[in-house]
C-alpha positions as CSV (number, residue, x, y, z in Angstrom):
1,X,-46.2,-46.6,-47.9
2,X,-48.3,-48.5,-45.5
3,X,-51.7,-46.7,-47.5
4,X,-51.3,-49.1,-50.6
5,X,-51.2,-52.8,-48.4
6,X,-54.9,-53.7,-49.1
7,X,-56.4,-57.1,-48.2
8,X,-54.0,-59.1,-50.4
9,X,-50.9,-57.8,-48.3
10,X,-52.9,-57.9,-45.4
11,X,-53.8,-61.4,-46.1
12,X,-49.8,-62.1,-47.2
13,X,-48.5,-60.5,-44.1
14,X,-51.4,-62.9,-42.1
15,X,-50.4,-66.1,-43.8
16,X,-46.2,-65.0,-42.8
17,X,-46.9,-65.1,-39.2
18,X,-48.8,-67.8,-39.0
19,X,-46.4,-70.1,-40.2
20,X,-43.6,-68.4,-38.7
21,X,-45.4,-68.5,-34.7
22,X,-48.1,-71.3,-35.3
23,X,-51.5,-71.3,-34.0
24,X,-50.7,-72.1,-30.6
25,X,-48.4,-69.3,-30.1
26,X,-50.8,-66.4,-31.9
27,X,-53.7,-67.8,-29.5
28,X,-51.7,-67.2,-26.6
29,X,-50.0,-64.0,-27.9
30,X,-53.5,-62.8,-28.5
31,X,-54.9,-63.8,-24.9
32,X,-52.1,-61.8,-23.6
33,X,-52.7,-58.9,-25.2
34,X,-56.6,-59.2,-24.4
35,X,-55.9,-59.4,-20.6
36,X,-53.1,-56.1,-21.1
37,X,-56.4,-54.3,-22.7
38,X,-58.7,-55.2,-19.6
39,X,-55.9,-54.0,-17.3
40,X,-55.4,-50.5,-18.9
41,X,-59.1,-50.2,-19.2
42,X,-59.9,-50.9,-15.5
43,X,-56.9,-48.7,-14.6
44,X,-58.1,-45.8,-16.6
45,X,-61.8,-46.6,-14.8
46,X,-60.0,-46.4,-11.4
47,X,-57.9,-43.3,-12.3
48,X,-60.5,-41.6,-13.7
49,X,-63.2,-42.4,-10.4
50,X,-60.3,-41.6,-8.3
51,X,-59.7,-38.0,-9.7
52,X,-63.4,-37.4,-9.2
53,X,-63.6,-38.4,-5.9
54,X,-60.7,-35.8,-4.9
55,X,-62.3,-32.9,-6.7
56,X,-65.6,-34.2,-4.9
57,X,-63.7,-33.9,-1.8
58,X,-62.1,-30.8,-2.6
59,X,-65.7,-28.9,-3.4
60,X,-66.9,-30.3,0.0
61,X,-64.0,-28.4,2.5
62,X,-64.4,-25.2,0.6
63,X,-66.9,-24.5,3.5
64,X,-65.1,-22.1,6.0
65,X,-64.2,-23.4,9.4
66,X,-66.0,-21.0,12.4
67,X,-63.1,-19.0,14.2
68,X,-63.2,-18.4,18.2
69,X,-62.0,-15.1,20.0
């Protein structure tokens, strides 16, 4: 169903919800969902350096530790 909208629903469906939420309210909706973008981005960036830095870690202690008798 949602193949067949082209740019003339797409358009429509533009038009709607701008006069249902205004200008102001889309600009701010918008922002929001800008900054929500950034914040998933930068916590997949920190995720991803932090699971390297374990397996960096964890390839570093595979050295064996010298026993005493």
């Amino acid at each position: 169903m949602l193949q067949n909208i082209g740019l003339p629903g797409l358009l429509l469906i533009g038009v709607v919800v701008l006069v249902l939420f205004g200008k102001g309210k889309i600009s701010s909706v918008m922002g929001e969902v800008g900054k929500g973008i950034t914040a998933f981005k930068k916590g997949m960036d920190d995720g991803r350096r932090e699971i390297e830095d374990a397996s960096a870690l964890a390839v570093r202690d595979v050295t064996p530790t010298s026993e005493r008798v």
